[in-house]
MIZAMI-805762 format. One record per residue: residue number from 1; x, y, z of N, C-alpha, C in turn. Coordinates in Angstrom, 3 decimals, always signed. Layout:
MIZAMI-805762
+-----+----------+----------+----------+----------+----------+----------+----------+----------+----------+
: seq :      n.x :      n.y :      n.z :     ca.x :     ca.y :     ca.z :      c.x :      c.y :      c.z :
+-----+----------+----------+----------+----------+----------+----------+----------+----------+----------+
: NUM :        X :        Y :        Z :        X :        Y :        Z :        X :        Y :        Z :
...
+-----+----------+----------+----------+----------+----------+----------+----------+----------+----------+
end
This chain:
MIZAMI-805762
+-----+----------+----------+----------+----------+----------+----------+----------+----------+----------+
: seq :      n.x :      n.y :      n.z :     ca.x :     ca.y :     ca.z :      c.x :      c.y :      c.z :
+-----+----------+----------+----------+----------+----------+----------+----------+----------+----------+
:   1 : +121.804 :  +77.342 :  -83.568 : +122.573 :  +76.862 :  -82.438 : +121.710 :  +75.868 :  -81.655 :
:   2 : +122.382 :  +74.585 :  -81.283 : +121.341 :  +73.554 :  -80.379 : +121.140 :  +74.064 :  -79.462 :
:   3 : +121.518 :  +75.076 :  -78.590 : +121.049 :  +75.628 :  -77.500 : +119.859 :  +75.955 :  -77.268 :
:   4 : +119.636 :  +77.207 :  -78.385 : +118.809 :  +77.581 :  -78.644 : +117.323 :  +76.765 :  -78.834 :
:   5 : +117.912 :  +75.636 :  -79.924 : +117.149 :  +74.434 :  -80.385 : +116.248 :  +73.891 :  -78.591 :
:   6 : +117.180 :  +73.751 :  -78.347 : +116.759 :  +72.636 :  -76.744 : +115.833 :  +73.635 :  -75.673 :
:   7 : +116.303 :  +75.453 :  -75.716 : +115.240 :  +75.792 :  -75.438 : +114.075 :  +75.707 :  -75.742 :
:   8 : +113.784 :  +76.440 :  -77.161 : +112.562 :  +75.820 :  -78.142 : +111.561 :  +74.372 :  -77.382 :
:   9 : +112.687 :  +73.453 :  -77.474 : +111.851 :  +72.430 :  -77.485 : +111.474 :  +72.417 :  -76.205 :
:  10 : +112.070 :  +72.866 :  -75.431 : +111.665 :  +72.978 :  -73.064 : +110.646 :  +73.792 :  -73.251 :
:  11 : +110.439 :  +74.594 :  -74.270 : +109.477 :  +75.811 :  -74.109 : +107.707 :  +75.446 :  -74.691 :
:  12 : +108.407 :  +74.129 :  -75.790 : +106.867 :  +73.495 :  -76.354 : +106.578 :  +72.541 :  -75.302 :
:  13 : +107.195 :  +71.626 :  -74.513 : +106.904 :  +70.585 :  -73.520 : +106.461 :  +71.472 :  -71.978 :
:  14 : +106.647 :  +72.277 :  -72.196 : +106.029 :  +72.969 :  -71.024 : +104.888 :  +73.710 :  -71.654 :
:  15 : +104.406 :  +73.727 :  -72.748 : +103.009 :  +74.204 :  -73.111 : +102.498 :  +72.917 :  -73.126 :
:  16 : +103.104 :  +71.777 :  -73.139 : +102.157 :  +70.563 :  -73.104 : +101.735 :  +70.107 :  -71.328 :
:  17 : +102.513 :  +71.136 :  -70.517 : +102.895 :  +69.889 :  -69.276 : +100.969 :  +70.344 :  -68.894 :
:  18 : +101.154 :  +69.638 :  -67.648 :  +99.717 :  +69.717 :  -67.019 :  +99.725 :  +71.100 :  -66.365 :
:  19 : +100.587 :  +71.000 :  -65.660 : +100.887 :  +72.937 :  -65.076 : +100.396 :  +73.360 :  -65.948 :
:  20 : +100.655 :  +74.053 :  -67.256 : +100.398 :  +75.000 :  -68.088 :  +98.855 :  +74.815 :  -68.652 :
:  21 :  +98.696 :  +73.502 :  -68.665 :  +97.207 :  +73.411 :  -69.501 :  +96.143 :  +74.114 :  -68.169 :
:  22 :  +96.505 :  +73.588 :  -66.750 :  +95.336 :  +73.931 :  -65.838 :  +95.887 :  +75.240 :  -65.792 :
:  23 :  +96.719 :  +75.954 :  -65.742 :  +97.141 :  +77.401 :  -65.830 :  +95.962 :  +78.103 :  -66.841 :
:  24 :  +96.178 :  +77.553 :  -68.135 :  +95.480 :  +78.103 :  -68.762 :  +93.990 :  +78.170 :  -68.700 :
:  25 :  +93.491 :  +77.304 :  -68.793 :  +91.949 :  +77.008 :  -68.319 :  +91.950 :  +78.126 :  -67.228 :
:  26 :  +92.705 :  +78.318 :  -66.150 :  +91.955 :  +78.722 :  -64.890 :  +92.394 :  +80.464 :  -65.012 :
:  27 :  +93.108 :  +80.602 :  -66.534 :  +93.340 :  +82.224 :  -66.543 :  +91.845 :  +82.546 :  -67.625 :
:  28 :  +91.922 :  +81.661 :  -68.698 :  +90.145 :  +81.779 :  -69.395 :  +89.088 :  +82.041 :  -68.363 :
:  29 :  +89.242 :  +81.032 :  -67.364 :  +87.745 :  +81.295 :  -66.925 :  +88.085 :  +82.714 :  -65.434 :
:  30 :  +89.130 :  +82.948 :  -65.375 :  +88.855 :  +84.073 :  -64.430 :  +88.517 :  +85.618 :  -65.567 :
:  31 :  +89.392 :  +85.759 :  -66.890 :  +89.393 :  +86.547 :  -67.209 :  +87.666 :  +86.460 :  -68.061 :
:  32 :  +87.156 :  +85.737 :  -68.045 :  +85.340 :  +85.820 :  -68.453 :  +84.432 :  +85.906 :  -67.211 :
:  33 :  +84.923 :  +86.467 :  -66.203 :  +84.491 :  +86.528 :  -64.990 :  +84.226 :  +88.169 :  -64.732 :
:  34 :  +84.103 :  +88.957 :  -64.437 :  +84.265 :  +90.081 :  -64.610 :  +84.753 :  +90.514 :  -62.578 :
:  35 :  +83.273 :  +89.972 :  -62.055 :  +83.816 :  +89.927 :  -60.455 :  +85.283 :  +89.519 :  -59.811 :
:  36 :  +85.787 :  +88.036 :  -60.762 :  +87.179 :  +87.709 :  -60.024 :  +88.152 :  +88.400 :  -60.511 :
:  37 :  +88.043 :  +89.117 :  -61.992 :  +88.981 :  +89.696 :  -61.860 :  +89.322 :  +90.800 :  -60.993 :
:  38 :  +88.309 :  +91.334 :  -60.901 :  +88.203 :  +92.547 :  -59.887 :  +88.939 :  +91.987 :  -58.375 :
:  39 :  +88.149 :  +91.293 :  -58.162 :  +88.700 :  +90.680 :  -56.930 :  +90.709 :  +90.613 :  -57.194 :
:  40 :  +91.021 :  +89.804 :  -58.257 :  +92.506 :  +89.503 :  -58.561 :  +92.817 :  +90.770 :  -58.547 :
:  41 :  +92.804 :  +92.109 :  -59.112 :  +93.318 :  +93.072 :  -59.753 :  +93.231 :  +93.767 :  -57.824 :
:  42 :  +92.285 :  +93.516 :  -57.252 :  +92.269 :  +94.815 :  -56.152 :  +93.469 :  +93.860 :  -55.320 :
:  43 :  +93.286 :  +92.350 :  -55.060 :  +94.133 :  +91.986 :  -54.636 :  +96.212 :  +91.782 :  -55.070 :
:  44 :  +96.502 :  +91.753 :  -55.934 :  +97.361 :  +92.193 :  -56.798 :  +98.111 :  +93.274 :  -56.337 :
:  45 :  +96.895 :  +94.400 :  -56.377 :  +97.619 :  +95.829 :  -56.003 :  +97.910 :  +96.774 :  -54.474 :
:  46 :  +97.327 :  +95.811 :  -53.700 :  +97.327 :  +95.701 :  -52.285 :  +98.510 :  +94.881 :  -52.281 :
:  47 :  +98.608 :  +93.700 :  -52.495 :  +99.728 :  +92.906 :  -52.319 : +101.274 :  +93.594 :  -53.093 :
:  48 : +101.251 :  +94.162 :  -53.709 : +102.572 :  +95.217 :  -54.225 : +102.678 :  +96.039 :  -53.527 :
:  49 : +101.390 :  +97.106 :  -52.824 : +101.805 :  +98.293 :  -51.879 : +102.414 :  +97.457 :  -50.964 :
:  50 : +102.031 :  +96.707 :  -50.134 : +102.127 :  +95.889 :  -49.248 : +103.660 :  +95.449 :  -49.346 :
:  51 : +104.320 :  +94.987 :  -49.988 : +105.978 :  +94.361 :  -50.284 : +106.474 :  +95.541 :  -50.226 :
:  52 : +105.933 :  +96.327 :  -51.670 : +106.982 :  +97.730 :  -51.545 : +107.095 :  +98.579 :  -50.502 :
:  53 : +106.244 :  +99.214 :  -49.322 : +106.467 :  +99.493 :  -47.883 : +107.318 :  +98.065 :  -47.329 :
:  54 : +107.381 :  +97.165 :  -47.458 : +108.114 :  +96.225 :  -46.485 : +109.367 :  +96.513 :  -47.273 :
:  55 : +109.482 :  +96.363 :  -48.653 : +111.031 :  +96.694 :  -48.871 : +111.922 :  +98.007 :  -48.503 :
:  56 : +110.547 :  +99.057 :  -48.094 : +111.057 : +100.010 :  -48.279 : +111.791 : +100.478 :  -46.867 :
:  57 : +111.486 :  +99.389 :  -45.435 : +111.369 :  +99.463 :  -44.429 : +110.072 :  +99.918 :  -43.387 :
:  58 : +109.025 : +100.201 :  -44.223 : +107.862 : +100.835 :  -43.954 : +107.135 :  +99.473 :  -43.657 :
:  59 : +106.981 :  +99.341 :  -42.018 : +105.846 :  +98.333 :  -41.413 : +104.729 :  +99.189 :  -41.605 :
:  60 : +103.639 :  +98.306 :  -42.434 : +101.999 :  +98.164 :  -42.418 : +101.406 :  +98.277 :  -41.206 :
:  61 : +100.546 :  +99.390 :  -41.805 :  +99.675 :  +99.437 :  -40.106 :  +98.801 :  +98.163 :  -40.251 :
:  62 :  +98.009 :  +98.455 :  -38.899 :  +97.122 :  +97.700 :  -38.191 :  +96.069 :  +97.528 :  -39.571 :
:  63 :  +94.951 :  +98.441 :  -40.167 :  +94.562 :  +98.671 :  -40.864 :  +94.479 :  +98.091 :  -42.532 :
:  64 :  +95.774 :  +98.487 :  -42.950 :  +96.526 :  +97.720 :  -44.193 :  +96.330 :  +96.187 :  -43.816 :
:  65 :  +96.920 :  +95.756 :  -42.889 :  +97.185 :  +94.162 :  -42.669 :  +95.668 :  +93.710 :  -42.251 :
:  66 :  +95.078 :  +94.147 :  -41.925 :  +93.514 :  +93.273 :  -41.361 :  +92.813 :  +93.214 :  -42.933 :
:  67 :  +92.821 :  +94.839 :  -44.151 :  +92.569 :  +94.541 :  -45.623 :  +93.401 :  +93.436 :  -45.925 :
:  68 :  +94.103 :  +93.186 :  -45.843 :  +95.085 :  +92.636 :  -46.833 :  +94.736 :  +91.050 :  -46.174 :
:  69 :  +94.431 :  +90.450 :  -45.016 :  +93.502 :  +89.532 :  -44.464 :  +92.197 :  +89.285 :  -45.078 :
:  70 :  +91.403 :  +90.308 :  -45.361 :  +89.800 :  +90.342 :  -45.606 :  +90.245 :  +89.407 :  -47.055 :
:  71 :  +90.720 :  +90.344 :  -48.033 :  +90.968 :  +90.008 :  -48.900 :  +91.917 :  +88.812 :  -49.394 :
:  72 :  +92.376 :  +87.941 :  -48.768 :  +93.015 :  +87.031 :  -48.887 :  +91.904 :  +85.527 :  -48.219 :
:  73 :  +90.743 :  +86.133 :  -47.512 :  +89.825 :  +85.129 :  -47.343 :  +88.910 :  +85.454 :  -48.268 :
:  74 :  +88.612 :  +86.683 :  -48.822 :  +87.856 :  +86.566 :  -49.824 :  +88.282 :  +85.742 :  -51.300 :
:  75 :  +89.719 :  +85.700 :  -51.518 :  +90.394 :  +85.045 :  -52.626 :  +90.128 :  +83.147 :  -52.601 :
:  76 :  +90.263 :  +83.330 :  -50.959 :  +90.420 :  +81.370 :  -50.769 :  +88.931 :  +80.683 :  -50.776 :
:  77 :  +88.054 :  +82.467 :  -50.703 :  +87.053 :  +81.687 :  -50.954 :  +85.808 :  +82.221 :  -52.230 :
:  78 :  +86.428 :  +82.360 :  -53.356 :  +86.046 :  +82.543 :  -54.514 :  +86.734 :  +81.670 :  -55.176 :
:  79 :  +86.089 :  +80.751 :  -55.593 :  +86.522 :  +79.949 :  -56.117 :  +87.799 :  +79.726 :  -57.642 :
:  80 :  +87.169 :  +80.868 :  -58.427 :  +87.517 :  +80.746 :  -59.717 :  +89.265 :  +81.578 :  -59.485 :
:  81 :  +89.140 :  +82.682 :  -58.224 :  +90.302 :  +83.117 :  -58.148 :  +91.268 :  +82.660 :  -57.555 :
:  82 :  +90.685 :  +81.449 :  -56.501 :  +91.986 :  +80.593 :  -56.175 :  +92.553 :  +79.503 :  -56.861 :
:  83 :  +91.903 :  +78.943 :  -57.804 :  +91.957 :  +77.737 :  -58.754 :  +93.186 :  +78.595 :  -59.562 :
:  84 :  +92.538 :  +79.906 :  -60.107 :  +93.783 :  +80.629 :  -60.738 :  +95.046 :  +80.820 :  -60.346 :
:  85 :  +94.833 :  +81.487 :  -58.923 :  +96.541 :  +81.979 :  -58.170 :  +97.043 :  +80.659 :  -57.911 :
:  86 :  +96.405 :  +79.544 :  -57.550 :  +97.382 :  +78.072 :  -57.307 :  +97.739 :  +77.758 :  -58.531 :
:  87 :  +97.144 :  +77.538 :  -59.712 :  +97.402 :  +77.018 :  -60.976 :  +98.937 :  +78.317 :  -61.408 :
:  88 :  +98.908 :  +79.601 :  -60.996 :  +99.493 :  +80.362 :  -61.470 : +100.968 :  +80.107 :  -60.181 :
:  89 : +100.719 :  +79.712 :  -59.293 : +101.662 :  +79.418 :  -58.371 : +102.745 :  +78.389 :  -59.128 :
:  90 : +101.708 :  +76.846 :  -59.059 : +102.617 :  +75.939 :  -59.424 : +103.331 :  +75.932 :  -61.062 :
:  91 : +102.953 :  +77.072 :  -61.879 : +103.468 :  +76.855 :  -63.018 : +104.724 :  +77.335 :  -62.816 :
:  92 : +104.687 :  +78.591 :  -61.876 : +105.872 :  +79.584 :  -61.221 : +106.908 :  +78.464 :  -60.698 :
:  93 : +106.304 :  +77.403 :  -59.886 : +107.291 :  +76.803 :  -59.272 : +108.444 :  +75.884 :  -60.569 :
:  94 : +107.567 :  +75.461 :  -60.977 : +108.117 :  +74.709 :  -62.445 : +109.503 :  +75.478 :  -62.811 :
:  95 : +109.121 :  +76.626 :  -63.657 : +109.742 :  +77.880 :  -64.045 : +111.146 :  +78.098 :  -63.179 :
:  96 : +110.563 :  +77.856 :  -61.509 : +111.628 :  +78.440 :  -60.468 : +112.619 :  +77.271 :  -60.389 :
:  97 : +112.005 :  +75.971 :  -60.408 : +112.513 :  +74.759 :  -60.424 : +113.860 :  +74.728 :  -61.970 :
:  98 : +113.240 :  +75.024 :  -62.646 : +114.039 :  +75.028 :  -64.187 : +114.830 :  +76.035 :  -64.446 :
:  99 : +114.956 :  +77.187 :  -63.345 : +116.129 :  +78.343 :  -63.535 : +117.027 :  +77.739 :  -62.406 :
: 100 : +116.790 :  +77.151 :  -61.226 : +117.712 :  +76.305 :  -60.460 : +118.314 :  +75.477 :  -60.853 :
: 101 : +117.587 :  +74.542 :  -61.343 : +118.862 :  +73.310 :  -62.208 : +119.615 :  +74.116 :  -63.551 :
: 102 : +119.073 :  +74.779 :  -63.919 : +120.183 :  +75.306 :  -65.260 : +121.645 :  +76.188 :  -64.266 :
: 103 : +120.899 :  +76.672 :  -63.182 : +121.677 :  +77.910 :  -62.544 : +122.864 :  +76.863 :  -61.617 :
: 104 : +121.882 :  +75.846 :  -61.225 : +123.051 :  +75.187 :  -60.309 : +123.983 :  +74.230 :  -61.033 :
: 105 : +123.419 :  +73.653 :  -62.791 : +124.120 :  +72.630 :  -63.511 : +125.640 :  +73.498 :  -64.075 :
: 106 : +125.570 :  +75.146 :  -64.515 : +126.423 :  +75.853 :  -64.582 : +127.191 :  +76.567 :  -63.547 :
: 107 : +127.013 :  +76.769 :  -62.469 : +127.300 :  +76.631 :  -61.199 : +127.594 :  +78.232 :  -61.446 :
: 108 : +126.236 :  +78.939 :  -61.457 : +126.904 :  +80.216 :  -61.866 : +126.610 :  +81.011 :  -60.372 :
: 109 : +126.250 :  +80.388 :  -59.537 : +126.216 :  +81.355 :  -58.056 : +127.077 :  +80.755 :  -57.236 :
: 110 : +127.956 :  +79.880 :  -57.979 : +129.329 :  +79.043 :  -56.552 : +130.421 :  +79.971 :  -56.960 :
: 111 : +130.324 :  +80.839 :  -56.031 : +131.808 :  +81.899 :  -55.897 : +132.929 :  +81.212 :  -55.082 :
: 112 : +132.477 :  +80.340 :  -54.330 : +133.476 :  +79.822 :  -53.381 : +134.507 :  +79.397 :  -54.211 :
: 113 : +134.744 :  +79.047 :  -55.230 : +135.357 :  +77.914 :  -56.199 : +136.113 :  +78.799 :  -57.260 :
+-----+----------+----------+----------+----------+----------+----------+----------+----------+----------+
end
């Protein structure tokens, strides 16, 4: 099916784009790091408790939010782990960008109509 086909091919041009190449580089060199990952992984799992109490209606104490600070200046300023989460950001945006135009070219969230 060309559908299929035209995914395929969106799926090799986005292993070529620049997003994905600095994505990659900057997931190699965190995961030969042993410190940033640590750093990524403690931050990661703070940042999930953290949403899931907010989804859950559960405001973060005082405490939680000043960690969840420490650690978000410790991220901006380790180098190898922010090169990663931005590189891992903008590939996301790409991704988010390319489920919007498919989502809005089929107009599959216009109920009004």
């Amino acid at each position: 099916m060309a559908t299929y086909d035209k995914a395929y091919e969106l799926a090799r041009e986005l292993k070529e784009s620049e997003e994905y190449k600095e994505y990659q580089k900057a997931k190699q060199a965190i995961q030969a790091n042993e410190a940033a990952m640590s750093i990524l992984r403690d931050f990661r799992e703070k940042q999930i408790r953290l949403e899931m109490d907010l989804l859950s209606g559960k405001e973060p104490d005082e405490k939680a939010k000043e960690e969840m600070q420490k650690l978000t200046d410790l991220v901006n300023m380790h180098g190898e782990v922010k090169r990663f989460m931005d590189a891992e950001r903008r590939i996301l945006i790409v991704m988010s960008d390319i489920q919007r135009i498919l989502t809005g070219a089929l107009n599959l969230l216009d109920y009004n109509r």
